[in-house]
C-alpha positions as CSV (number, residue, x, y, z in Angstrom):
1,X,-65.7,9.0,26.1
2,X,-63.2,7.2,28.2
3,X,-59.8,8.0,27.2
4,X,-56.9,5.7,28.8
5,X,-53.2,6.9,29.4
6,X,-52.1,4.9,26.4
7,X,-54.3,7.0,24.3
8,X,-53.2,10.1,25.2
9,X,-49.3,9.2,25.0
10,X,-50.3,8.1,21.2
11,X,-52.2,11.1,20.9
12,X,-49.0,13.2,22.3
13,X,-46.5,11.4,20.3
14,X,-48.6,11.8,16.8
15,X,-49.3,15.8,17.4
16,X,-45.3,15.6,18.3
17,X,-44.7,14.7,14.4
18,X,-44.1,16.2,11.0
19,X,-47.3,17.3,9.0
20,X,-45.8,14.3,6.3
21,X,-45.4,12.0,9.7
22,X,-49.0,12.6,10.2
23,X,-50.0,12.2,6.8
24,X,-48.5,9.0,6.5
25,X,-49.7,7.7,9.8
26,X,-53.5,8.8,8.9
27,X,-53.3,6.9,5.6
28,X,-53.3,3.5,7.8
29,X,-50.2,2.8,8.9
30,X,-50.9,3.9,12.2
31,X,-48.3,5.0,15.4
32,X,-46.1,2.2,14.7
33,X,-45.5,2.9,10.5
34,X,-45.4,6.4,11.5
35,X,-42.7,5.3,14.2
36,X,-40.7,3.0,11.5
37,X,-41.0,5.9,9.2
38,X,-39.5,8.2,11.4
39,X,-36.5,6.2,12.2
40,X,-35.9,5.3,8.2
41,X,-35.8,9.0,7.6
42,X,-33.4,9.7,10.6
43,X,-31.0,7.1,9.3
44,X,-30.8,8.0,5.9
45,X,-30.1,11.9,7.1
46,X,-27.3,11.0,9.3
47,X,-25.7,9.1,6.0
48,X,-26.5,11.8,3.4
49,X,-22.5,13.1,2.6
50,X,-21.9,16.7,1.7
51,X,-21.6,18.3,-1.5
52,X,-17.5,19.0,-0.8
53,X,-17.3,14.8,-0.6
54,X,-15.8,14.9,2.7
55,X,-16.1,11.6,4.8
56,X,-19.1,11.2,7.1
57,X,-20.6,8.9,9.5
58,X,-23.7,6.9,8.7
59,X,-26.1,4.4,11.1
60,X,-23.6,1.7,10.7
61,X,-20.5,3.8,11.7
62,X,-19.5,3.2,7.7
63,X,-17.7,6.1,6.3
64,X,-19.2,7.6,3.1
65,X,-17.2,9.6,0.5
66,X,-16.6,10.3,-3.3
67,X,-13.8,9.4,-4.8
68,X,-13.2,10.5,-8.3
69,X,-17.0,11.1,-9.1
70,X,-17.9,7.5,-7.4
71,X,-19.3,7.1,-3.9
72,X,-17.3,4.9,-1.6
73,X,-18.4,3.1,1.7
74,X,-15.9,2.3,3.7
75,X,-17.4,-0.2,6.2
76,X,-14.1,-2.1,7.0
77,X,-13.0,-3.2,10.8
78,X,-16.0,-2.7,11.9
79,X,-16.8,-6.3,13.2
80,X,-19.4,-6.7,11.3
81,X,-21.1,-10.2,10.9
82,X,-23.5,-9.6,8.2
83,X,-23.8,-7.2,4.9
84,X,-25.2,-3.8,5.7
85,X,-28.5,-2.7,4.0
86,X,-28.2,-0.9,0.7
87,X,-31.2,1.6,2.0
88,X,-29.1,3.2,4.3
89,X,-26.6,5.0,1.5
90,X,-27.9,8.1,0.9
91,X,-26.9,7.3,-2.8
92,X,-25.8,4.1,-4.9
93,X,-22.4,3.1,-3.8
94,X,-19.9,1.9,-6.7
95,X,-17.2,0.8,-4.2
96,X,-17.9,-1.1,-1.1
97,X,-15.0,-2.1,1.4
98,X,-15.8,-5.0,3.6
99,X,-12.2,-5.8,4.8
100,X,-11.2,-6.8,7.9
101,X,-14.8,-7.9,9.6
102,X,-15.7,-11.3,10.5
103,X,-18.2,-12.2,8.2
104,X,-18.7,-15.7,7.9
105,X,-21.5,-17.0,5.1
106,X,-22.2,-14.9,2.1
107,X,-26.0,-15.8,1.5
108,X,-28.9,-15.6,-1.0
109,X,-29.3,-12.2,-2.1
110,X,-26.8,-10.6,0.2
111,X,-26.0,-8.0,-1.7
112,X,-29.6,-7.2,-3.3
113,X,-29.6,-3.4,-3.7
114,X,-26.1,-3.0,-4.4
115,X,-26.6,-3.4,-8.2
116,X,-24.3,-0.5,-9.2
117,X,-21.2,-1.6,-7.3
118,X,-18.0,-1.6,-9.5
119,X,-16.2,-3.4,-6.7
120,X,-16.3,-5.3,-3.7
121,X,-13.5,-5.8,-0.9
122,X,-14.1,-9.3,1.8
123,X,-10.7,-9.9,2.0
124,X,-9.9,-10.8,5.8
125,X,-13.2,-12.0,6.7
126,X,-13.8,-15.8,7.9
127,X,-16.2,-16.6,5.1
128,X,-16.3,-20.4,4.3
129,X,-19.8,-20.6,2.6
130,X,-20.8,-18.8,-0.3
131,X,-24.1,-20.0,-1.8
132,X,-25.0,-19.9,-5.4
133,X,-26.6,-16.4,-5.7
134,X,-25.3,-14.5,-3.5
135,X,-23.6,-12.1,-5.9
136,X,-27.4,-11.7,-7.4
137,X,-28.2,-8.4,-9.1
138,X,-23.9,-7.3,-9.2
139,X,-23.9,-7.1,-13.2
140,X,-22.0,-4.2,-13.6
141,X,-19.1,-5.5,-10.9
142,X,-15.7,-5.8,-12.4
143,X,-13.2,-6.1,-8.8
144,X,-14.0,-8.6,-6.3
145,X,-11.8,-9.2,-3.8
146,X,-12.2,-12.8,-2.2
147,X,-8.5,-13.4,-0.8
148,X,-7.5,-14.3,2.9
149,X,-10.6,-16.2,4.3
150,X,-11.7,-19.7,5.3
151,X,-13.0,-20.6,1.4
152,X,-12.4,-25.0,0.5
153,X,-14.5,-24.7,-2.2
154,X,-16.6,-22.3,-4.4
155,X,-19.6,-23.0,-6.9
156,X,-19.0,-21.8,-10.6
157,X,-22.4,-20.8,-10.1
158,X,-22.0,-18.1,-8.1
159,X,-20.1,-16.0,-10.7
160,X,-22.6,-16.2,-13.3
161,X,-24.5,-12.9,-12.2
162,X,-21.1,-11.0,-12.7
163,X,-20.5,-11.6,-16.7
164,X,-18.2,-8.0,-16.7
165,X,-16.0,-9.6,-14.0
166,X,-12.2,-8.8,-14.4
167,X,-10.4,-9.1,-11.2
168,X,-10.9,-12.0,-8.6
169,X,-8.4,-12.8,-6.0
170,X,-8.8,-16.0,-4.3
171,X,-5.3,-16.7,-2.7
172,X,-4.8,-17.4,1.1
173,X,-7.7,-19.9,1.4
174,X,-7.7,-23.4,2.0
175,X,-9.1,-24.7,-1.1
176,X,-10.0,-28.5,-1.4
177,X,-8.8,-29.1,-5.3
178,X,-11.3,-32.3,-5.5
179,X,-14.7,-32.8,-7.6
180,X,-17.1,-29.8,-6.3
181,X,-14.0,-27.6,-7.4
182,X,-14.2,-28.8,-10.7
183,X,-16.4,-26.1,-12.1
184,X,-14.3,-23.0,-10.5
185,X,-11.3,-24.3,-11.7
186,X,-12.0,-24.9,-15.3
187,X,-13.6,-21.5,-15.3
188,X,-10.2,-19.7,-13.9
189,X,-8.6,-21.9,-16.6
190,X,-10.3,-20.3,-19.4
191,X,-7.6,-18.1,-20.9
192,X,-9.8,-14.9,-21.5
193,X,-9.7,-15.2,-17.0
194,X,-6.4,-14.4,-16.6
195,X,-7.2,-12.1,-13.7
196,X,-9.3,-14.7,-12.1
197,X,-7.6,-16.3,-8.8
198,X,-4.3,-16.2,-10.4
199,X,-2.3,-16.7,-7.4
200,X,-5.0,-19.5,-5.5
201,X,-3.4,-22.7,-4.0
202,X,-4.5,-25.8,-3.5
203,X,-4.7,-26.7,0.5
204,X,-5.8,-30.4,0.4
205,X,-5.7,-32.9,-0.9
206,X,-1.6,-33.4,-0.3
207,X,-0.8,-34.8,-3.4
208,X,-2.2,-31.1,-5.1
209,X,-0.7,-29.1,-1.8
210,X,0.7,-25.7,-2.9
211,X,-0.6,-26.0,-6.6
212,X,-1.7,-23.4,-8.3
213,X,-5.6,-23.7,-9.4
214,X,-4.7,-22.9,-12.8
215,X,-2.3,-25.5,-13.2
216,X,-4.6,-28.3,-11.7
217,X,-5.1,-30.9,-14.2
218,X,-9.3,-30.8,-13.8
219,X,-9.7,-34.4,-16.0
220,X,-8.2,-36.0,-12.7
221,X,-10.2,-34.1,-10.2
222,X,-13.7,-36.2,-10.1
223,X,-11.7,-39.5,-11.2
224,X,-10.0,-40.1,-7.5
225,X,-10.8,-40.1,-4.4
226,X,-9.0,-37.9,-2.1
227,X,-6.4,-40.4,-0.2
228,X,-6.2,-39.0,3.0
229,X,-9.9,-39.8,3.5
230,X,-9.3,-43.5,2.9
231,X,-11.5,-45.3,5.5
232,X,-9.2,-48.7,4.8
233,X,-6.4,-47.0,5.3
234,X,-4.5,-48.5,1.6
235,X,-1.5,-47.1,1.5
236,X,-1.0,-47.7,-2.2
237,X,0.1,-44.7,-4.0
238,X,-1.8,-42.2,-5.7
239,X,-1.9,-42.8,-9.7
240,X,0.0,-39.3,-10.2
241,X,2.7,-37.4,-8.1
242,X,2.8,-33.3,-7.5
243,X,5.4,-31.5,-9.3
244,X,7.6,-29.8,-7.0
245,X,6.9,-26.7,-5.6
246,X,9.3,-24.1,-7.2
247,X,12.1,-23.0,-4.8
248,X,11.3,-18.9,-4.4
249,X,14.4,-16.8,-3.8
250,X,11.7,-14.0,-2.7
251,X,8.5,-14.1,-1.3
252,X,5.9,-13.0,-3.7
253,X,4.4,-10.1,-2.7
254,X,0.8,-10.4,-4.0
255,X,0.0,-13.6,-1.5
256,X,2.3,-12.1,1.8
257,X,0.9,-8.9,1.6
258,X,-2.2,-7.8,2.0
259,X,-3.9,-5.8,-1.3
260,X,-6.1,-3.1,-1.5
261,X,-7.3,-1.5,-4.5
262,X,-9.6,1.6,-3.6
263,X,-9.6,4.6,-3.2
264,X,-6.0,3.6,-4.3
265,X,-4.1,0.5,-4.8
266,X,-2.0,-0.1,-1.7
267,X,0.5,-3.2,-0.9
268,X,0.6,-3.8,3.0
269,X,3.9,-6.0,3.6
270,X,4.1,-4.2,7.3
271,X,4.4,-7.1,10.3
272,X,5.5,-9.8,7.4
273,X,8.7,-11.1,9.5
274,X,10.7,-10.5,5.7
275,X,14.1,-10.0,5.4
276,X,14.1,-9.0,2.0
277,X,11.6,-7.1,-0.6
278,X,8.9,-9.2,-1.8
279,X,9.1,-9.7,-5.4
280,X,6.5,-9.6,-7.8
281,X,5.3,-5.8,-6.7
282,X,2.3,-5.4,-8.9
283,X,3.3,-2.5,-11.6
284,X,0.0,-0.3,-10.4
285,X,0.4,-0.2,-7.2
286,X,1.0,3.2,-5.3
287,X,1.4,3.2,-1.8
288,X,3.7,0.3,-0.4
289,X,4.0,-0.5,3.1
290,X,7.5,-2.6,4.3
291,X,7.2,-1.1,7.9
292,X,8.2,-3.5,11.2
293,X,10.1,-6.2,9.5
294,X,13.2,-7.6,9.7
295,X,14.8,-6.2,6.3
296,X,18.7,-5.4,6.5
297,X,19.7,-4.5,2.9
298,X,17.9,-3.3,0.0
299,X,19.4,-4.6,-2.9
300,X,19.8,-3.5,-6.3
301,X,16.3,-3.1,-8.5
302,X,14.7,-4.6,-5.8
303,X,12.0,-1.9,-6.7
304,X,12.2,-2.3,-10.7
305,X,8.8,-3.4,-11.2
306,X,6.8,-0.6,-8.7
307,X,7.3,2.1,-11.1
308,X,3.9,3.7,-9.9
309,X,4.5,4.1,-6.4
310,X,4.0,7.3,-4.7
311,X,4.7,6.5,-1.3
312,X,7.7,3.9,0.0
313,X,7.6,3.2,4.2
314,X,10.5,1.0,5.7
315,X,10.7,2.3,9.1
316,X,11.2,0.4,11.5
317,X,13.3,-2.6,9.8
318,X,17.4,-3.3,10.3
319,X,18.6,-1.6,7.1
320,X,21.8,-0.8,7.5
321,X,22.6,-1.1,3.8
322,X,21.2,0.7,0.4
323,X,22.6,-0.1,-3.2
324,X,23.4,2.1,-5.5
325,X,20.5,1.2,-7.4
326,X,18.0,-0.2,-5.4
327,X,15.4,2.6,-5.7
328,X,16.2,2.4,-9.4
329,X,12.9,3.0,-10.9
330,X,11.0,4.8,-8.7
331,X,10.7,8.0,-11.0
332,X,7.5,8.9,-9.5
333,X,8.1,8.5,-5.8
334,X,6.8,11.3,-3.5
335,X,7.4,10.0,0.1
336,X,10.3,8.1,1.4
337,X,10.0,6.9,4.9
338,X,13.4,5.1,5.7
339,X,13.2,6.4,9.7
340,X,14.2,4.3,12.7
341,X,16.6,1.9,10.8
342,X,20.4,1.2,11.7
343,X,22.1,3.5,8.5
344,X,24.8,5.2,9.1
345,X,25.1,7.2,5.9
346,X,23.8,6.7,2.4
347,X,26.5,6.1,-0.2
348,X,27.2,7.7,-3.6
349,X,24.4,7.3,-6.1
350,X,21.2,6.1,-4.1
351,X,19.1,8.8,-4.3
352,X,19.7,9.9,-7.9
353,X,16.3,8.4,-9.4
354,X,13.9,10.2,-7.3
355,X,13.1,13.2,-9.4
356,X,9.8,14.2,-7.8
357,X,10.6,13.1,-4.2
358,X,9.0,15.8,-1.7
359,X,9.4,14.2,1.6
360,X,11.9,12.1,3.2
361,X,12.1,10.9,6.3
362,X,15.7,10.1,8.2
363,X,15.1,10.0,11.9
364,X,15.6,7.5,14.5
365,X,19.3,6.1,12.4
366,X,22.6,6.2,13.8
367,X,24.2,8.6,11.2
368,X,28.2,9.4,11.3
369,X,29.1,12.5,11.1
370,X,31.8,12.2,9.3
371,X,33.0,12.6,5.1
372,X,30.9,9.7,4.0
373,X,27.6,11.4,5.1
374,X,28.5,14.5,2.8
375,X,26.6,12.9,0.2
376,X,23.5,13.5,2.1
377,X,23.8,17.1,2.5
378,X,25.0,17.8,-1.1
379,X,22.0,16.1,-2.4
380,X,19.4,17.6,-0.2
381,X,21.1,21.1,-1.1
382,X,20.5,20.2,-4.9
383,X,17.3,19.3,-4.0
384,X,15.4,22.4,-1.8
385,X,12.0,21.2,-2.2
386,X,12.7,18.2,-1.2
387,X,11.6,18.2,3.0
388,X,13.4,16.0,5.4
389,X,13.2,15.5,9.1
390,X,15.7,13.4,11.4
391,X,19.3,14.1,10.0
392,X,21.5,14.2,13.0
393,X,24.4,12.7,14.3
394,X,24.7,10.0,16.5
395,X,28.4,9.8,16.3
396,X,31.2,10.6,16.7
397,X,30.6,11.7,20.8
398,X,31.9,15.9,20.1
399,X,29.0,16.1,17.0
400,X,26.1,13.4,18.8
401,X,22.7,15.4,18.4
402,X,24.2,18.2,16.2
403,X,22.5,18.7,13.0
404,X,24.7,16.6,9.8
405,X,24.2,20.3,7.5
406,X,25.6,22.1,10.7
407,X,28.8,19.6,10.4
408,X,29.1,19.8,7.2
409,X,29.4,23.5,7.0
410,X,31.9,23.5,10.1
411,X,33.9,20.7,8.1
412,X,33.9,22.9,5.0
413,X,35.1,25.9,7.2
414,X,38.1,24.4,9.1
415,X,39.3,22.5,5.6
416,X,42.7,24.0,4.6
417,X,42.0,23.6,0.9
418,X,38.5,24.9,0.7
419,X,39.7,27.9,2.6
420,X,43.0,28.5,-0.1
421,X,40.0,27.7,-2.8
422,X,37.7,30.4,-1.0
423,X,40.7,33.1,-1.1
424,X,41.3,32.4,-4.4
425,X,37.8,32.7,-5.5
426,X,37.7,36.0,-3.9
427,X,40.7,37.5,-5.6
428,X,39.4,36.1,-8.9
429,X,36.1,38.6,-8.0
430,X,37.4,41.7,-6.5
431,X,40.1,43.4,-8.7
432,X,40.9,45.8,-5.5
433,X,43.4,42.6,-5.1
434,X,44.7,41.9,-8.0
435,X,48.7,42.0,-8.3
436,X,48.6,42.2,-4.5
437,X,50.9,39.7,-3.1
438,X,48.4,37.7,-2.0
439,X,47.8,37.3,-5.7
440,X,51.5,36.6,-5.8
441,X,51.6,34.0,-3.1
442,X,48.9,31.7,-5.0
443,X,50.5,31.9,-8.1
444,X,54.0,30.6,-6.3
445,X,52.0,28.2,-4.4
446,X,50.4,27.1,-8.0
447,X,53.9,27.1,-9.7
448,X,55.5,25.1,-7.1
449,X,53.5,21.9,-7.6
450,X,53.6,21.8,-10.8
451,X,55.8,19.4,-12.1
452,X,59.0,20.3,-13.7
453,X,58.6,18.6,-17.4
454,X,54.8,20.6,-17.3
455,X,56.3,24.0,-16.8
456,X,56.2,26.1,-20.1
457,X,59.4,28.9,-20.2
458,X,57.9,32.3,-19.6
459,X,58.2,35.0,-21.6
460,X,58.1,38.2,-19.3
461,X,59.3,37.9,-15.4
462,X,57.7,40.6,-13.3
463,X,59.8,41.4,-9.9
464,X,58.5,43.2,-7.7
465,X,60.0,46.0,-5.1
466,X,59.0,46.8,-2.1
């Protein structure tokens, strides 16, 4: 029998292969199933996590992990343009982060195989298309996160295969409130859909510019025609004006800040150009980032409503003011990151709400060494478990780099008073010196500035001779 090189290499590579390979391959699938077989099995091994839940790498450079009994895939910055397979998890993932990629249409089916997700991140994508059943199969999905894409419009439609559907963000997209919209919009507007796309605004037309969705009167929607498409160019008015946009005193931090609810909900404000603290903090959020803007003053319960957080950053801002009670309500804060700021001490009072604070950071600020920074040190000395990095002086030049507890304790020590306290203290502990006339001395010292009407006539007079 002739035998040609390309039968021996298929020979080679099928006696190369598992017993099950060749099993397989003998049933009738031949080299190439037995190939294709092969590389399914590799892929799903290098995505299988370990039994500890630590993070690992899978085909599509997705992190897997467990988090609180749930696996979660973490596929986000990854640049990718399409949803990932469901067949490569090595088991049914309940979270799914998509952030941050630059997917563009969400099609038919696209998430087929993911019928067990409990939520789904595409915030910061560039999808402008999502067709009708593309959320196929999610049933048991109660978070989907829509918010900071290229969305004008939305079919009703493609909700219906998410009936236990709770939370839907839908802000930072240029949505076209005319006719098509008319179905999402009365659908948000059912009251039972509070959570739906609370915060979405209408982009065009310009008469609805910077309404909400929910307040969009839908009998008008399919009743004109949108006036900046006017091929005539008639300048007559529309048949109804906007109401004002609201003048906001404070940005609102659920549509200038970017929100992420898993593993744990998380506010990044960092790179926002504000010069105050968003308002409208939602109350479960626990880690808050207000890194690298331009904030100068934190004002009083500007942190009221975050009475979750565990973590606070501001580095890297212009404070060079805290009220008194501007971290009022942060009972539960662990982390304070207020590093690389322009503070020069932190008055009376500031700190007094953070009861389970563990770690504060206070490097890369211009601190004075001088009485007003004693605060400081007295509160860190009441609080020992509370670690801290960065406290030392910038000024004045005889203290610059010296540790603020090391001045502090040198202040203490050349203090006139505290040292007559400290020697009274002492005689008041060792009865070696009592009726000594050091003894004697602080009792003349006492009596001599006391005022004349307080003094009481005494009944014995001790002289002594010597």
């Amino acid at each position: 029998m002739h035998v040609t090189f390309t039968h021996f290499l298929a020979l080679a590579v099928l006696l190369l292969l598992p017993s099950s390979e060749m099993r397989r391959a003998g049933r009738g699938r031949g080299l190439r199933g037995a190939r294709h077989g092969l590389r399914r099995d590799r892929v799903r091994v290098a995505g299988r996590h370990s039994r500890s839940g630590l993070s690992r790498l899978v085909a599509t450079d997705c992190s897997e992990s467990v988090e609180s009994g749930d696996v979660l895939v973490d596929c986000q910055d990854r640049r990718l343009v399409a949803i990932p397979a469901s067949s490569i998890w090595s088991q049914d993932p309940k979270h799914l982060l998509l952030a941050r990629n630059r997917i563009k249409i969400l099609r038919d089916g696209a998430f087929l195989g993911f019928e067990g997700l409990k939520s789904l991140d595409l915030q910061q994508n560039q999808i402008s298309v999502v067709e009708e059943g593309a959320f196929q199969g999610l049933t048991h999905l109660k978070t989907l996160l829509l918010q900071h894409n290229r969305l004008g419009t939305f079919s009703e439609e493609a909700l219906i295969p998410m009936p236990n559907l709770r939370h839907l963000h839908l802000h930072h997209n240029p949505w076209n409130c005319l006719c098509p919209l008319d179905s999402l919009i009365r659908t948000l507007q059912v009251p039972s859909n509070r959570n739906l796309g609370r915060h979405a605004r209408c982009e065009e037309p310009f008469r609805l510019k910077g309404r909400k969705l929910k307040q969009v009167d839908v009998e008008l929607l399919c009743k004109e025609s949108d006036p900046n498409s006017n091929p005539q160019g008639d300048q007559t008015e529309p048949s109804y004006f906007p109401e004002p946009v609201p003048i906001r005193t404070k940005p609102d931090a659920t549509t200038v800040c970017h929100t992420y609810l898993f593993p744990q909900a998380r506010l990044d404000c960092s790179h926002r150009n504000l010069t105050e603290v968003p308002s409208g903090i939602p109350d479960d959020i626990v880690h808050m980032d207000l890194s690298r803007n331009s904030i100068r003053h934190l004002r009083a319960r500007d942190f009221q409503e975050a009475g979750s957080l565990r973590t606070l950053n501001l580095s890297s801002n212009h404070l060079d003011h805290i009220e008194k009670a501007s971290l009022f309500g942060l009972l539960h804060l662990h982390e304070l990151d207020i590093s690389d700021n322009s503070l020069h001490f932190i008055q009376y009072g500031v700190l007094e709400d953070l009861y389970f604070l563990s770690h504060l950071k206070l490097g890369g600020n211009p601190w004075v060494c001088d009485y007003s920074i004693h605060y400081m040190v007295y509160w860190l000395h009441l609080h020992p478990g509370v670690k801290h990095s960065g406290l030392r002086c910038r000024s004045p030049p005889e203290h610059i780099g010296e540790r603020v507890e090391k001045y502090v304790q040198s202040y203490n020590r050349e203090c006139p008073r505290d040292r007559q306290r400290s020697q009274v203290d002492q005689v008041q502990t060792d009865p070696e010196l009592w009726n000594t006339p050091l003894e004697l001395q602080g009792e003349l010292e006492e009596e001599e500035v006391e005022p004349g009407h307080m003094r009481v006539p005494q009944k014995y007079q001790i002289i002594r001779l010597s």
